[in-house]
Structures are given as C-alpha cells and as structure tokens.
N, C-alpha and C positions, 0 to 999 in steps of 0.2 A: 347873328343870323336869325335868331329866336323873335329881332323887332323887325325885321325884313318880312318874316312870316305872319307878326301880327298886322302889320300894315297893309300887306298884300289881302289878309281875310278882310280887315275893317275896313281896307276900300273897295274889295268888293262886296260888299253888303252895303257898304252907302252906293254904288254904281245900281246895283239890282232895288233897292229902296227905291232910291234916287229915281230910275228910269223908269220903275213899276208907278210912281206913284207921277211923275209928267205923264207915262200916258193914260195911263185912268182915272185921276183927278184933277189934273189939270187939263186933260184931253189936246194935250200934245204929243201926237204918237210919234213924229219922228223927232223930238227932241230928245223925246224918252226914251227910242229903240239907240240912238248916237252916244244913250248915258250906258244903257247896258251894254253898250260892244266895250267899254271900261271894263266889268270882268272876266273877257279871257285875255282882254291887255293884261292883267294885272296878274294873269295865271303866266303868261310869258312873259312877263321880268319876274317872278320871282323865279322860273327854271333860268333863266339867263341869270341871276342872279347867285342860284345856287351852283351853276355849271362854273360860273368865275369862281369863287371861292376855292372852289375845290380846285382845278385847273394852278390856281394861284400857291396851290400848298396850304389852305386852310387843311385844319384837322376834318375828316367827315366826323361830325357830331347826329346824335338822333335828330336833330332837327333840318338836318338835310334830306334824312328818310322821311321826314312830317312833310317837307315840301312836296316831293316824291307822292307821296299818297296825297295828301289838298288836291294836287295837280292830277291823278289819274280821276277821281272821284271827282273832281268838279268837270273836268270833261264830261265824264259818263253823265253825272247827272242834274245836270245844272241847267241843260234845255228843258228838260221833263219840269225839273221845277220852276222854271221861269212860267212855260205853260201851265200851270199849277196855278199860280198865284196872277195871273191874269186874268184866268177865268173865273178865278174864286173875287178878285177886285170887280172884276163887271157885276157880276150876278149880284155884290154886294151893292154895286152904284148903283144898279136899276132895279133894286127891292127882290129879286127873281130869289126862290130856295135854293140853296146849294143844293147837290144834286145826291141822292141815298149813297151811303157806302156801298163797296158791293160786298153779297155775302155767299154764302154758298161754293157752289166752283166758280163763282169770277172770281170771287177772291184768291181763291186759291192759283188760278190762271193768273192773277196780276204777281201773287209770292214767287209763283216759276217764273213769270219776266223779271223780277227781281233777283232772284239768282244768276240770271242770266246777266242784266246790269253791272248786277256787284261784279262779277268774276270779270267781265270786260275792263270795269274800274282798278282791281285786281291786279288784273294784264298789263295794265297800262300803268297801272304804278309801278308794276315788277319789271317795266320796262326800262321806265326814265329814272328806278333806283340802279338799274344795269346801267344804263348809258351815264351815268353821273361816276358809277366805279369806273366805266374801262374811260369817260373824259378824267376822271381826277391823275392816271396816271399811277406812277410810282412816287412823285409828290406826294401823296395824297396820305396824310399821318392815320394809315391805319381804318381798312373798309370796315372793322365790325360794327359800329355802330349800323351803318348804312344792310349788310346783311344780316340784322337781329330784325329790320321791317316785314323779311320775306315772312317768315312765321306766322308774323300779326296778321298779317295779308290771308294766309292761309286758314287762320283762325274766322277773320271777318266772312271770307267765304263759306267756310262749314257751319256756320252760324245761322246765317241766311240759307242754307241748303237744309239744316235742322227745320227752320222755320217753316218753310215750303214743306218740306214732311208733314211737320205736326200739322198743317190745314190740310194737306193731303184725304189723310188718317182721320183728322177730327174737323171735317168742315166749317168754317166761322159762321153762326148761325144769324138768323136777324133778328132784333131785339124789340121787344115791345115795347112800344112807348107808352 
C-alpha cells in the first residue's frame, strides 16, 4: 500500500510540475491545465485503491489513514496552491515583484482562513477515514490503525488554531529591509 501512496504523491507533483510548467513556460495553457486535471485523478485511484484493499480483507494499516488524510488535504488545498504557484510563475516570467507578504491583521485574517481550510481538510479526511471503516466491513483485520488518524487530525487542527491565536495576540509585524 505504502508504494501505491508513494506513486500516487510522485505523480501528482510531476502532474502539477508538469502542467504548471506547459503553461507558463512553454505557454501552453491547455496542455498544461489537461496535465493538472492528473492530480485529482491520481487523488481518485489512490481512494479507489485503498477502498479495494480494504473491501478485499487487506489488514487496515496506518497507511490507509496516510491515504485518508493526502486525499482530504489535497482537496482542501491543492486549488489554492496551484493558484499559488501560477501566479508566483507569471510574475517570475515577466520580471514583475512577487507581491509583500501580508502583515498585520491580513495576516492574521489569512491564519483564520487557515484554520478554517485545515479543519475542512480535517473533515474530509475524518470522513473518507469513516467511509473506508464502515466500506472495509467485518473483513477488514482490525480498524485501529485507521482510528489512531482521528487524534493526528485533531492535533493538526489545534495547531493551526494555536497559530491563528498567537497572530491574533501578537500581530506579524513588517520587517525592514
């Protein structure tokens, strides 16, 4: 399962490379937008992938909780980051300045969409780690592995909700250059 999950990351990072870099270097934007519709194929067979397994009487192992959470997380935030690195490749191809971090309360406004992201991502992986217990069945050798993720899950979110505090509290200030 462990090379199923690593293949699933490493093609999607050569899909989003791949597509990011036909359309902003090679200035083929629908070759490139046809290469990144590859990562959320790649997000739906590895859930199809881990749904058979389990389904089949595989053991659930923690790396069917790793799929589980890849797959919440790359939904939540995988648009944002494609946006991300699009606009960060233009601005690079056409000499333009990336644009100031934000400091102050934006920042602090982008750490609370943040929390809000995570805990979505969160959701969705607490979901498709549900749905892969009640698909594996009585088959299925044993959910703990699969219910030790709920915690992590819980943990990642209070992390990120610390975080949004402390800029809350202590504003990110802006830095002299």
């Amino acid at each position: 399962m462990i090379v199923l999950i690593v293949a699933c990351e490493v093609g999607f990072w050569v899909a989003v490379l791949g597509g990011l870099t036909l359309r902003s270097v090679a200035d083929m934007p629908r070759t490139g937008a046809a290469v990144l519709l590859l990562a959320p194929v790649l997000d739906a067979v590895l859930l199809v992938a881990t749904a058979i397994d389990l389904r089949a009487g595989g053991a659930a192992t923690w790396e069917h909780g790793l799929a589980a959470l890849y797959i919440g997380f790359s939904v939540t935030y995988g648009h944002r980051m494609m946006r991300w690195a699009d606009r960060h490749l233009a601005r690079i191809r056409t000499g333009q300045a990336l644009p100031a971090k934000p400091v102050g309360w934006a920042h602090t406004r982008k750490c609370w969409g943040d929390v809000v992201r995570t805990t979505l991502a969160a959701v969705l992986s607490a979901a498709v780690l549900g749905g892969l217990i009640a698909w594996g069945g009585p088959g299925t050798a044993g959910v703990e592995p699969l219910l030790g993720w709920f915690p992590v899950l819980g943990v990642v979110v209070a992390v990120e909700l610390l975080w949004a505090l402390g800029y809350t509290v202590w504003p990110k200030r802006a830095t002299s250059a």
